[in-house]
N, C-alpha and C positions, 0 to 999 in steps of 0.2 A: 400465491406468494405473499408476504408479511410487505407490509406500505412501506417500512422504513428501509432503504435500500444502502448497503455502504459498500465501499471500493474495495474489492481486495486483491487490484491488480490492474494489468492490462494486457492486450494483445501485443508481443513485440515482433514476430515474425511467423515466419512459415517455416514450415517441417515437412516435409519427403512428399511425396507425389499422392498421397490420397485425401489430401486437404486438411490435415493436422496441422495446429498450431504452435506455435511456443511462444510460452506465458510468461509473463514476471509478475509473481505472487508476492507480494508486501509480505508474508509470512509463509515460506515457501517449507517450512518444516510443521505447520499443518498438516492433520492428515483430512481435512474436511472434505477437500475439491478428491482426493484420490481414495477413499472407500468406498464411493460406491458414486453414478451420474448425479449430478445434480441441476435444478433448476438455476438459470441463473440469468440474468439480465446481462446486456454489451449494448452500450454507451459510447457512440461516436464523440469525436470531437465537436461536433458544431450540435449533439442533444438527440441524435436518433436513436430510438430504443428497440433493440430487438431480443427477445426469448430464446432463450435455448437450453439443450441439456449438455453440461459438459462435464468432460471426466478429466482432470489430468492423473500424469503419471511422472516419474523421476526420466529426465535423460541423463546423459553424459555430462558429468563433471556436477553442475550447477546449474543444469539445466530444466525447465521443467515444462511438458510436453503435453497439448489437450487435445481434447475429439471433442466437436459441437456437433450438433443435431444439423442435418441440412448441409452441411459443407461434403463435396464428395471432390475437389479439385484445388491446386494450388492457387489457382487464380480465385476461386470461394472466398479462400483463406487468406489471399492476399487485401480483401476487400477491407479485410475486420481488422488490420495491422494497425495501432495505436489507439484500437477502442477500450475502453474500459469495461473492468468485471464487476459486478455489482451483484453482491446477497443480499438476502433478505435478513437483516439484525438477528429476529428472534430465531431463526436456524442456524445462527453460528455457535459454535462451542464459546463458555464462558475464559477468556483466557487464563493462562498460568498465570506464577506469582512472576513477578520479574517483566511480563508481558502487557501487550496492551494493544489495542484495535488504534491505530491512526484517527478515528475520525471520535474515540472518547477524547482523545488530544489537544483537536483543534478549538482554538478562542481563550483555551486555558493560558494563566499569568505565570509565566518564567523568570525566575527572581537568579539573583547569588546566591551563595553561601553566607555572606555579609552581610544579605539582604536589600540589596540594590534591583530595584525594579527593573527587568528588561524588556518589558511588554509581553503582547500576550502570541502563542502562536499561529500560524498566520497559511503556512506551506513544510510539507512533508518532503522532502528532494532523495527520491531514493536514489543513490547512487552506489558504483560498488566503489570499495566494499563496506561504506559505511553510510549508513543514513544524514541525513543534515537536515536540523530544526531550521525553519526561519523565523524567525522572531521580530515583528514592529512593535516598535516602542517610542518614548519621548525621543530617545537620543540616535530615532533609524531606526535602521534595520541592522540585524545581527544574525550571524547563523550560529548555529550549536549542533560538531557534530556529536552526533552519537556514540557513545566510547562510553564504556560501563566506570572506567576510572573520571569521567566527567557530571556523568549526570549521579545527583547526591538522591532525588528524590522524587517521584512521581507519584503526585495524589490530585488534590484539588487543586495545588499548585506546583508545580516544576519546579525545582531547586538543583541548580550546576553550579559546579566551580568557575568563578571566572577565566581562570587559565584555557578553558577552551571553550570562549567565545572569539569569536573573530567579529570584527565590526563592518559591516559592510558601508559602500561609499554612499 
């Protein structure tokens, strides 16, 4: 496996009686994790790393479904519930146009459209059904969500409309 490891997820629960997971994929319209196993790291919360091979596949609705290597029961499965999923950079596909890996994101300077500094990115808060930027800066912290009618510009530097900044306390 490639040294540099990034998140492309995590474990959010269990699935059916043979120790199947279900994931929340940061980009769940990847087809990376579902062509074929892959190797892939899981990242406890308090930094325990463990190997595995996993595959997912599409569930119901919005859902999306894995098999790890070693897990053969719900209690397995239940172990891994809030780990993280972790590849290896150089095996990921290069994103689309419009697209972009959370972790090329993170430390980047998020401005207006005016040009008003908001500081730099800080936390990625997936939620449904839309993502939200955190942002610290001079003036706090700020969230930005993600709305295609908000964010003007993704390069070296992030550029959003102020209209959908919110200011946090």
């Amino acid at each position: 496996m490639g040294t540099e490891l990034w998140v492309m997820g995590h474990v959010a629960g269990v699935f059916g009686v043979r120790g199947e997971l279900r994931l929340w994929l940061d980009n769940p319209d990847s087809s990376w994790l579902y062509d074929r196993p892959r190797q892939v790291t899981l990242r406890s919360p308090d930094g325990v790393e463990r190997e595995v091979t996993l595959q997912a596949r599409p569930g119901a609705g919005r859902r999306v479904l894995g098999r790890a290597s070693g897990l053969q029961t719900p209690e397995d499965a239940q172990k891994l519930v809030g780990w993280q999923i972790l590849a290896p950079r150089d095996e990921l596909p290069e994103p689309e146009d419009g697209s972009w890996y959370v972790e090329d994101l993170m430390g980047r300077e998020v401005r207006t459209v005016e040009g008003q500094t908001l500081g730099r990115l800080v936390e990625v808060h997936q939620t449904a059904p839309v993502e939200v930027w955190e942002v610290l800066g001079p003036e706090g912290t700020c969230y930005v969500p993600v709305l295609l009618d908000r964010i003007v510009e993704v390069g070296e530097v992030i550029v959003v409309r102020q209209d959908g900044v919110v200011q946090g306390e």
